[in-house]
C-alpha positions, 0 to 999 in steps of 0.5 A: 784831190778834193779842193779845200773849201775857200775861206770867208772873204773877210773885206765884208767886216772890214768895210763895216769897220771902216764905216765905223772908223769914220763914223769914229772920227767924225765930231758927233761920234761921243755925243751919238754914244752919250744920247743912245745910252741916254735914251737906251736907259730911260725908255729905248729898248735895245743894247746899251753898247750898241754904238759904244762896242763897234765905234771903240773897235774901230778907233781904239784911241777913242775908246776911253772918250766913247766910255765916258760918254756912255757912263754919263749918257747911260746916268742921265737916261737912268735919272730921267726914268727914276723920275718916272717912276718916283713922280709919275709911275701911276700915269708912265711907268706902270704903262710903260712896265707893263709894254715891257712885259712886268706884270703886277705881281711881279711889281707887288714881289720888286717891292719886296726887294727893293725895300730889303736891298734896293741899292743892290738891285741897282748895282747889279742891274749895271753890269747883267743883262736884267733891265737897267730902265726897269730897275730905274723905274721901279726904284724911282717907285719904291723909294729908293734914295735919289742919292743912293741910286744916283751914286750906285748907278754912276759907279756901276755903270763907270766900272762896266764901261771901263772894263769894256773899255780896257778890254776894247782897248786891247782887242782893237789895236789887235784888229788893226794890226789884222787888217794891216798885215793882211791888206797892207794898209791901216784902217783910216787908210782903209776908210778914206783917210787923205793920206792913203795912197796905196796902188793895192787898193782898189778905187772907191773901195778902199780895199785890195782887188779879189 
């Protein structure tokens, strides 16, 4: 009888997960969340919710603190390349377009549109994979009211991050209940919390014996 093929041994994630549960807990975790989205929507390539997803996912009851501090992190970093744009485009932001991969016919056709729909431009630039600091740059460019963009991207950025959030929120506590069914401990205990005192647990993992 041929042996059935071992499952994937899953202690891997959860001691990723207990990293970011004490990372979660520590004092800088919100500001580490609002200073990414900052630097990610102003001139940073990368994920938006690089820090706000895992950190959320490990602490659940933060989940709603991470989210306002992406939305704010996530407006100053878009109003930091709106002035970009709007004050110095020539001299930064065409350069920094151009390190991005916008070529100058592609600049001429965003004029285009965002003369005709700026503010929809901005709004959708929130919650779709097409870059939230081109965007910014370019409406900063092209004249797109500060109030106007300032507002769309606050809401915008608020309603992505809260549907995150919610959605967080929810699968978390389902992870938690997980690892506790499956390693008979909670995930602070898991990640050194003072209280954890199980016999199950191996020393200086936090984790049960193979």
């Amino acid at each position: 009888m041929t042996a059935r093929p071992r499952a994937a041994d899953p202690k891997g994630f959860v001691r990723i997960l207990a990293m970011f549960y004490r990372w979660a807990e520590a004092g800088w975790a919100a500001s580490a969340v609002a200073l990414w989205t900052l630097l990610q929507g102003s001139i940073v390539p990368g994920p938006v919710d690089a820090l706000f997803i895992p950190l959320s996912l490990a602490d659940p009851g933060k989940v709603w603190r991470f989210a306002f501090a992406a939305t704010v992190g996530s407006l100053a970093g878009a109003l930091c390349a709106y002035a970009i744009g709007h004050f110095a485009f020539d001299e930064v932001g065409r350069p920094l377009l151009a390190l991005i991969g916008v070529s100058e016919p592609e600049l001429v056709g965003a004029r285009k549109l965002f003369a005709q729909k700026g503010w929809m431009l901005v709004l959708i630039s929130t919650f779709t994979p097409i870059s939230s600091k081109v965007v910014s740059i370019t409406a900063g460019a092209f004249g797109v009211p500060l109030p106007v963009f300032a507002l769309t991207m606050f809401v915008g950025r608020a309603a992505r991050f809260a549907a995150t959030a919610a959605l967080l929120r929810y699968a978390g506590a389902g992870v938690e209940r997980w690892i506790e069914r499956r390693y008979g401990a909670t995930l602070a205990e898991l990640a050194g919390a003072p209280a954890r005192s199980r016999s199950s647990l191996s020393p200086g993992t936090g984790l049960p014996p193979s």
